[in-house]
RODO-2510 file (C-alpha; in nm, 4 decimals, decimal comma):
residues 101
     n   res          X          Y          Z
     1     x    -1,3746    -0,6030    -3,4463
     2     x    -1,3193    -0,5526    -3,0559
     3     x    -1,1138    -0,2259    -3,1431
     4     x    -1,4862    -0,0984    -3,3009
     5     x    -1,6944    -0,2447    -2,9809
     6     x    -1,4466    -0,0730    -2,7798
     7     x    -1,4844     0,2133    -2,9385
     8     x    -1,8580     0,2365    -2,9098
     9     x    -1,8140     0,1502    -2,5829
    10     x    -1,6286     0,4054    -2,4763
    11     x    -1,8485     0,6547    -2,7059
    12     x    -2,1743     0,6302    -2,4435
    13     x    -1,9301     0,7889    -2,1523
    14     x    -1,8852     1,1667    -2,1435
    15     x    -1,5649     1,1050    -1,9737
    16     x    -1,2914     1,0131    -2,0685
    17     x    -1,1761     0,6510    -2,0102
    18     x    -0,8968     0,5372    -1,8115
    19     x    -0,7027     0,2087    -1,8831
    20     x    -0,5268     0,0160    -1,5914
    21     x    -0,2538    -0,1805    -1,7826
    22     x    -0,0921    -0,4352    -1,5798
    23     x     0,3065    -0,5097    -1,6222
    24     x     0,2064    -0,8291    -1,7745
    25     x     0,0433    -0,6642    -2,1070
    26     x     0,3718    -0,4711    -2,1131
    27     x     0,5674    -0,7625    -2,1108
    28     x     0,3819    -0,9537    -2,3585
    29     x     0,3456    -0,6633    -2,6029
    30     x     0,5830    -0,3922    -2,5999
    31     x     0,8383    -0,6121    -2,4840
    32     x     0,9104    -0,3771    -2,1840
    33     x     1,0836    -0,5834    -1,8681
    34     x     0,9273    -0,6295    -1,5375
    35     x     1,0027    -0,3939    -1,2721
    36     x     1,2181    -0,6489    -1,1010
    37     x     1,4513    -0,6677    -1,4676
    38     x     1,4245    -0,3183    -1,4549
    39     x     1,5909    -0,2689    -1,1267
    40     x     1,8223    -0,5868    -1,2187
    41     x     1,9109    -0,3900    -1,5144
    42     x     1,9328    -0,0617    -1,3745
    43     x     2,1974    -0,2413    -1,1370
    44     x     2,3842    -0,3700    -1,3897
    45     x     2,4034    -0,0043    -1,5791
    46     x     2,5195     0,1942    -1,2860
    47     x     2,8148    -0,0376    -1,2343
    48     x     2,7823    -0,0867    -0,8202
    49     x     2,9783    -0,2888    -0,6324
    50     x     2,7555    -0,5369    -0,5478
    51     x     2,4752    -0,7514    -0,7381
    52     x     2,1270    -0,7325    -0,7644
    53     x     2,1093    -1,0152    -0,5363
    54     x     2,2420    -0,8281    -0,2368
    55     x     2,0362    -0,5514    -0,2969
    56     x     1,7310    -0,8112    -0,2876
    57     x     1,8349    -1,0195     0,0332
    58     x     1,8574    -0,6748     0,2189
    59     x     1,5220    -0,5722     0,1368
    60     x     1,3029    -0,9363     0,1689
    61     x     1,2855    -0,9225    -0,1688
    62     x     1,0342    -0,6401    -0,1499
    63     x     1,0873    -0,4502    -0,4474
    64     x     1,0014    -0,0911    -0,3337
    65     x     1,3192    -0,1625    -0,0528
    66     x     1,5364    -0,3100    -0,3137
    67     x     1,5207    -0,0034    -0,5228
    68     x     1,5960     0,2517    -0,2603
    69     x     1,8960     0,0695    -0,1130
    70     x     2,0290     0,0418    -0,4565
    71     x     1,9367     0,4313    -0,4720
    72     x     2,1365     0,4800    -0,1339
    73     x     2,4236     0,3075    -0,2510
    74     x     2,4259     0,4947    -0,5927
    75     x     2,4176     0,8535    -0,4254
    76     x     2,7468     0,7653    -0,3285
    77     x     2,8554     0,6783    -0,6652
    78     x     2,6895     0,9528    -0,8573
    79     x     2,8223     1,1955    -0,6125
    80     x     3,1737     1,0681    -0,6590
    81     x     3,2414     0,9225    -0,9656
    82     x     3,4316     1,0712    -1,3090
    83     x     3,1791     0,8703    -1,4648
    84     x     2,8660     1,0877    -1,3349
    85     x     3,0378     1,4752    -1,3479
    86     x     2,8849     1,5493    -1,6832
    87     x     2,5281     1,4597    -1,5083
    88     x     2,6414     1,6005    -1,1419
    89     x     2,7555     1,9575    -1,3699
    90     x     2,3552     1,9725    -1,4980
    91     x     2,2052     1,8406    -1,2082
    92     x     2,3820     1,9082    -0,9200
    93     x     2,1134     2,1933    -0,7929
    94     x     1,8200     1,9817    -0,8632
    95     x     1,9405     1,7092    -0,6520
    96     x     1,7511     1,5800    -0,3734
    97     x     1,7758     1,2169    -0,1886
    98     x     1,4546     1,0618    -0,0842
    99     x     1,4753     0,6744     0,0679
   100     x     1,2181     0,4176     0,1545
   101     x     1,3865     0,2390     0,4276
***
């Protein structure tokens, strides 16, 4: 029913339409994490020496901070690390560091 009203909808535009989906629809229905789990996760993955939590408290919990000083931190470990020569081999001249301090 609403996917045919939407539909029709849409129809009376001759462009076409663009859909703001919030994190929250995500969530709920693809099961996708926030972007705070995300970067708690990502954390986790890359195996740093410290937790998400330190990463947070640095940044006042501003999310767009916490990410880049995790991404600071992590230059240092992708740059150095057996774990990341396989990726440093293929992507070594691509490489470029970029942080929001």
């Amino acid at each position: 029913m609403f996917v045919n009203q939407f539909k029709q909808h849409i129809s009376k535009f001759s462009t076409s339409p663009f859909l703001f989906i919030r994190s929250g629809f995500l969530r709920k229905y693809l099961g996708l994490p926030t972007w705070e789990l995300l970067l708690m996760e990502i954390c986790e993955d890359l195996k740093l020496n410290k937790p998400y939590n330190f990463y947070k408290s640095n940044a006042d919990s501003k999310l767009p901070r916490v990410a880049s000083i995790i991404g600071k931190d992590f230059n240092e470990v992708w740059w150095s690390s057996p774990d990341f020569e396989e990726s440093r081999n293929q992507f070594e001249a691509l490489a470029e560091t970029k942080f929001l301090l």
